[in-house]
Backbone as numpy.savetxt, mean C-alpha at the origin, in Angstrom:
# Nx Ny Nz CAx CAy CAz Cx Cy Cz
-6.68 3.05 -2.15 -6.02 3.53 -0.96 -5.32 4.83 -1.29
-5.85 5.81 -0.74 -5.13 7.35 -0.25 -4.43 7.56 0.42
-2.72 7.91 0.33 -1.80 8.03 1.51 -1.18 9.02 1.01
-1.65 9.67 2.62 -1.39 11.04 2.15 0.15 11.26 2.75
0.99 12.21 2.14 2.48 12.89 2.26 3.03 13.90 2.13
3.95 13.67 2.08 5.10 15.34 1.40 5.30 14.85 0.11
5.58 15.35 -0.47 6.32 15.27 -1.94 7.70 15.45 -1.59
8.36 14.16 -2.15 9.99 14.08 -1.91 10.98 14.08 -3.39
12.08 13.34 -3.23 12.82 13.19 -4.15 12.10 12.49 -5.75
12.65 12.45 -6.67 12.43 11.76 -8.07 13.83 11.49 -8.80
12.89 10.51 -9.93 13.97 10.03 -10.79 13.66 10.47 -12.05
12.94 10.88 -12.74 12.13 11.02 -14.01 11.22 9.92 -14.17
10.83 9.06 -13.72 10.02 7.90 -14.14 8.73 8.43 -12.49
9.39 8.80 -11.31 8.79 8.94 -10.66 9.27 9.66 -9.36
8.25 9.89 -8.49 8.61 10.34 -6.98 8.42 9.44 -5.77
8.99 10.12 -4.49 8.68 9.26 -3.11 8.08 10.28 -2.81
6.82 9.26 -2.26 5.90 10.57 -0.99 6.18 9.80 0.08
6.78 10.85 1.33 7.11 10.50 2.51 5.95 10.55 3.09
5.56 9.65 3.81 4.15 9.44 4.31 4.28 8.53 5.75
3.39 8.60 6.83 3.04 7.98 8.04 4.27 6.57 8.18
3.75 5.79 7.01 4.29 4.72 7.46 5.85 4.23 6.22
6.68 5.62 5.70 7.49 5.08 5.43 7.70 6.08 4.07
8.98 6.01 3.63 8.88 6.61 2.02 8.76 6.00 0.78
7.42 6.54 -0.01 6.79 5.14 -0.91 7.21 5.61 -2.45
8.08 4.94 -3.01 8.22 5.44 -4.42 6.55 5.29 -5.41
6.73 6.12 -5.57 5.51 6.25 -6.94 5.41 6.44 -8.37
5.24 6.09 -9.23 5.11 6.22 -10.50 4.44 7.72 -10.73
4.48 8.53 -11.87 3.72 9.89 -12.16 4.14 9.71 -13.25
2.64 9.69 -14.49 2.46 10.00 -15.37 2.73 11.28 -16.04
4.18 11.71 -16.40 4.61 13.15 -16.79 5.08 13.64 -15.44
4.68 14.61 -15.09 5.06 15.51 -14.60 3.57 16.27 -13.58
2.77 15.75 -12.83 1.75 16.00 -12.54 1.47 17.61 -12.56
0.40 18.60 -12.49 0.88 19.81 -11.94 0.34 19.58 -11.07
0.89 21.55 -9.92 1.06 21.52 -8.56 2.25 21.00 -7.83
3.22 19.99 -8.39 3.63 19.10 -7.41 5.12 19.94 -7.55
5.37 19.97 -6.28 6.76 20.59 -5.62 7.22 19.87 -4.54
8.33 19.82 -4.50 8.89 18.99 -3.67 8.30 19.97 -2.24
8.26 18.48 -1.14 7.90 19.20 -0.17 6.66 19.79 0.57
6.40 19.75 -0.74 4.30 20.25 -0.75 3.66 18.45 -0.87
1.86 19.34 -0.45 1.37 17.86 -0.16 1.33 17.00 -1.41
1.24 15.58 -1.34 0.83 14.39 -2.41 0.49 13.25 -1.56
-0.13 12.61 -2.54 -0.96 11.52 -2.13 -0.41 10.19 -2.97
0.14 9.13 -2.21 0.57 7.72 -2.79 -0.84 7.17 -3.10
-1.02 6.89 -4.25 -2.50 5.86 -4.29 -2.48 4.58 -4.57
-2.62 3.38 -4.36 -2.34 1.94 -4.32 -3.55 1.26 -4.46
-4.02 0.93 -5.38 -5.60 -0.29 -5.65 -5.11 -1.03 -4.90
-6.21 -1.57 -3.95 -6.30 -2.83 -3.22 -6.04 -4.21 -3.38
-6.23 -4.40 -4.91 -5.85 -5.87 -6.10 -4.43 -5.35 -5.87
-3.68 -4.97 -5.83 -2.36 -4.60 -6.11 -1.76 -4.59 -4.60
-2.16 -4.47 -3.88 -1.44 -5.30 -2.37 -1.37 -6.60 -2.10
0.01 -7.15 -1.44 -0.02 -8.42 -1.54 0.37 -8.50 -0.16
-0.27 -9.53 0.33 -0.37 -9.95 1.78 0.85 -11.42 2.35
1.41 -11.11 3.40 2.71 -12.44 3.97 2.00 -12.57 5.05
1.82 -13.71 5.09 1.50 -14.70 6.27 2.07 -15.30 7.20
3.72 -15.16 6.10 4.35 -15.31 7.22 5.49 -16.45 6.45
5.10 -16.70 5.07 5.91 -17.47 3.95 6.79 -16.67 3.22
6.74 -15.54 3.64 7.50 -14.64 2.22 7.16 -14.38 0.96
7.59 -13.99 0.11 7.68 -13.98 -1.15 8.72 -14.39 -2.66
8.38 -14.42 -3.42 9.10 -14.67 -4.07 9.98 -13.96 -4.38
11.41 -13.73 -5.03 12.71 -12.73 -5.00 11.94 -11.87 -6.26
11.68 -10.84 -5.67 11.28 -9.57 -7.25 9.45 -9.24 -7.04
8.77 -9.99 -6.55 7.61 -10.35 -6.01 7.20 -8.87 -5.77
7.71 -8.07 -4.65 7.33 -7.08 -4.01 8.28 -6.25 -4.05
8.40 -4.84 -4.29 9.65 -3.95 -4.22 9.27 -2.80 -2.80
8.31 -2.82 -2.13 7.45 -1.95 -1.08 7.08 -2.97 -0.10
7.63 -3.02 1.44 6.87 -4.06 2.13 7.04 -3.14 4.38
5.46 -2.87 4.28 5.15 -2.19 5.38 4.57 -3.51 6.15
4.51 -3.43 7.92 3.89 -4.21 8.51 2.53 -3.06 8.72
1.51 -4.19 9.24 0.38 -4.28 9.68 0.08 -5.18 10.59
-1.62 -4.99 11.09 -2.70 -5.70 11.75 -3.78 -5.93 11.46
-4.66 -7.03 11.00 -5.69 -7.05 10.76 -6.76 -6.11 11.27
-7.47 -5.35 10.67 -8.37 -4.98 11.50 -10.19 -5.39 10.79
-10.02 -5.72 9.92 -11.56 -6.18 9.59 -11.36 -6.95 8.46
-12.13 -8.13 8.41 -12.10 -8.98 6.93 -13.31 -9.33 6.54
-14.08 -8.77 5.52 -15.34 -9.24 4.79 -15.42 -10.29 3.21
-16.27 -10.54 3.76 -16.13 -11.78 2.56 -17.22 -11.35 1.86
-17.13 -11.20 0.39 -18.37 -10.73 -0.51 -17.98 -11.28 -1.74
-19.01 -13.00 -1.96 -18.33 -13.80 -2.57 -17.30 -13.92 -3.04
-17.05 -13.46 -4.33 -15.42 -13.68 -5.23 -14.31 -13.52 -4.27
-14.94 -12.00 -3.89 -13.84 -11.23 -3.23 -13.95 -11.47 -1.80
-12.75 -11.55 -1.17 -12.79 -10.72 0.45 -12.19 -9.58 0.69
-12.27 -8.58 1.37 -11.65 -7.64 1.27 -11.64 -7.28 3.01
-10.14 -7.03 3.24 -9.66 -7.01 4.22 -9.29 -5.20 4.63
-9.26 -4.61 5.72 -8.58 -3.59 6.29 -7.59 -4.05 7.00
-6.12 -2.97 6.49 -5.06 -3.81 7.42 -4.54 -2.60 7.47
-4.06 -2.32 9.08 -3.60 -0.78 9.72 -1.68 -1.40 9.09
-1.27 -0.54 8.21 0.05 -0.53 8.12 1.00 0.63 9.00
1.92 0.33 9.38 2.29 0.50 11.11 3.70 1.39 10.23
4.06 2.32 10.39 5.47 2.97 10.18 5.71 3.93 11.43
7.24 4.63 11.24 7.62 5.25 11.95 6.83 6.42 12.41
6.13 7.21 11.11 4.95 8.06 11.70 4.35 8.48 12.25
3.67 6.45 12.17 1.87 6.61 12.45 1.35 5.24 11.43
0.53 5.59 11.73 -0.32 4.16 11.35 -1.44 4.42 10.46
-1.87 4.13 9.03 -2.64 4.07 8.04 -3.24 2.80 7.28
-4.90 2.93 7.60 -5.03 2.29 7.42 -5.33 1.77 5.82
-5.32 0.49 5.57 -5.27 0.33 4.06 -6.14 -1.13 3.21
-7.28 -0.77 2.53 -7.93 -1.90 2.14 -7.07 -2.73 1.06
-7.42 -3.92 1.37 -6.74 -4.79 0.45 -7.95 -6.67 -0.25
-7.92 -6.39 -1.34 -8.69 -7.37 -1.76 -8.11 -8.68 -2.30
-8.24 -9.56 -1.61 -8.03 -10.80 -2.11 -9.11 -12.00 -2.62
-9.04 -12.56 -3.34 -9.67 -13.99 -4.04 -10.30 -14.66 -2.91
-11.40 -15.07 -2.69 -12.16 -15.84 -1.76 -11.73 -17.57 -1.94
-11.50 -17.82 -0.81 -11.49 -18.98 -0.67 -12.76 -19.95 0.04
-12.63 -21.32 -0.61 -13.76 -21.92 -0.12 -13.36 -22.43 1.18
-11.96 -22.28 2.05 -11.39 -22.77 3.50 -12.00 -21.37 4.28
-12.09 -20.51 3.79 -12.63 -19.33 4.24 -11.33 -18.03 4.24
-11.54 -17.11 5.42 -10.10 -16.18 4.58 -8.84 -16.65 5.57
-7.85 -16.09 4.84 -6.73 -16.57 4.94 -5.78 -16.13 6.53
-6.44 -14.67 6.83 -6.25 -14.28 8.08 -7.82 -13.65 8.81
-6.96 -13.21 10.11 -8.53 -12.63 10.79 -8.02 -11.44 11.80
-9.40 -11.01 12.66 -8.70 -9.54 12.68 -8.31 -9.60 13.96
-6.91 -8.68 14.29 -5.58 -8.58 15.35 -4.57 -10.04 14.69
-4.52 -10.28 13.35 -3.08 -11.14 13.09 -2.52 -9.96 12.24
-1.28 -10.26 12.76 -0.08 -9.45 12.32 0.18 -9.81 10.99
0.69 -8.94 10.27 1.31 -9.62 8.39 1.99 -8.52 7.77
2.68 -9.01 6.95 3.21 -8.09 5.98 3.02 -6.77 4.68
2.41 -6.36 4.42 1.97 -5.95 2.88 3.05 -5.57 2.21
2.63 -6.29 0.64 3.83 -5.53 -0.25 3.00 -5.02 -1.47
3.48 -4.27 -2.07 3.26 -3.91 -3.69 4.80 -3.86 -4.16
4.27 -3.80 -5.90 5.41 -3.18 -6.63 5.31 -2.02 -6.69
6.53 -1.28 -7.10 6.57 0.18 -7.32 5.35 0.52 -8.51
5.43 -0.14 -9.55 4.37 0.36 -10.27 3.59 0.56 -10.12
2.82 -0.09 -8.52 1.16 -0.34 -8.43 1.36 1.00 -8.03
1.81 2.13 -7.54 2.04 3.14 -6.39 1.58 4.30 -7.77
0.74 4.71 -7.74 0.83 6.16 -8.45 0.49 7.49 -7.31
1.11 8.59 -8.03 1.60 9.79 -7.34 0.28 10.68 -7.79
-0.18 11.35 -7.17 -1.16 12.51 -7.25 -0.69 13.40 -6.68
-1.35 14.73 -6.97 -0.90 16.26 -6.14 -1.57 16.21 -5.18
-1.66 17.06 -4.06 -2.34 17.15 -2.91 -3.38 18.60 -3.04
């Protein structure tokens, strides 16, 4: 997943790219070049690394990033299913694949149910734009 932003504030470990649906801290390896505050960047998030609420929550520490969404498509390709879920911010709305473990009940949501997504900050890495 590509989400695209501004380049915002940092800590030395990392930056926030202000983006559609919210400001996403990111990890950056060094010091990327190009990147200036303000100028474009891109939050990138693997799909294994989103975690989906149904509506149970999570566990305390579980998730440090948590945007709503809507289902919008769920494919099942054995192991995996892999879902599109439009995450909804003040913005605008981006959409974002997310892969989960197949179940033999079948998948866990379907498309127009509402849910949560979270990651940790770590999953979030920072690119230049």
């Amino acid at each position: 997943n590509l989400i695209e932003g501004v380049l915002g504030t940092g800590d030395g470990k990392g930056r926030v790219v202000e983006t559609p649906i919210g400001a996403l801290p990111c990890m950056a390896d060094g010091e990327p070049a190009g990147l200036t505050a303000g100028g474009r960047a891109f939050a990138v998030i693997r799909p294994e690394a989103i975690r989906v609420d149904l509506g149970r929550g999570w566990q305390p520490g579980a998730v440090d990033q948590i945007v709503s969404g809507q289902v919008t498509s769920v494919d099942f390709g054995g192991s995996t299913t892999v879902a599109v879920i439009e995450a909804v911010g003040a913005g605008g709305a981006v959409p974002l694949r997310v892969k989960l473990p197949s179940r033999a009940e079948g998948p866990p949501m379907n498309p127009g149910d509402r849910v949560r997504l979270g990651w940790r900050a770590g999953d979030c890495r920072l690119i230049a734009g």
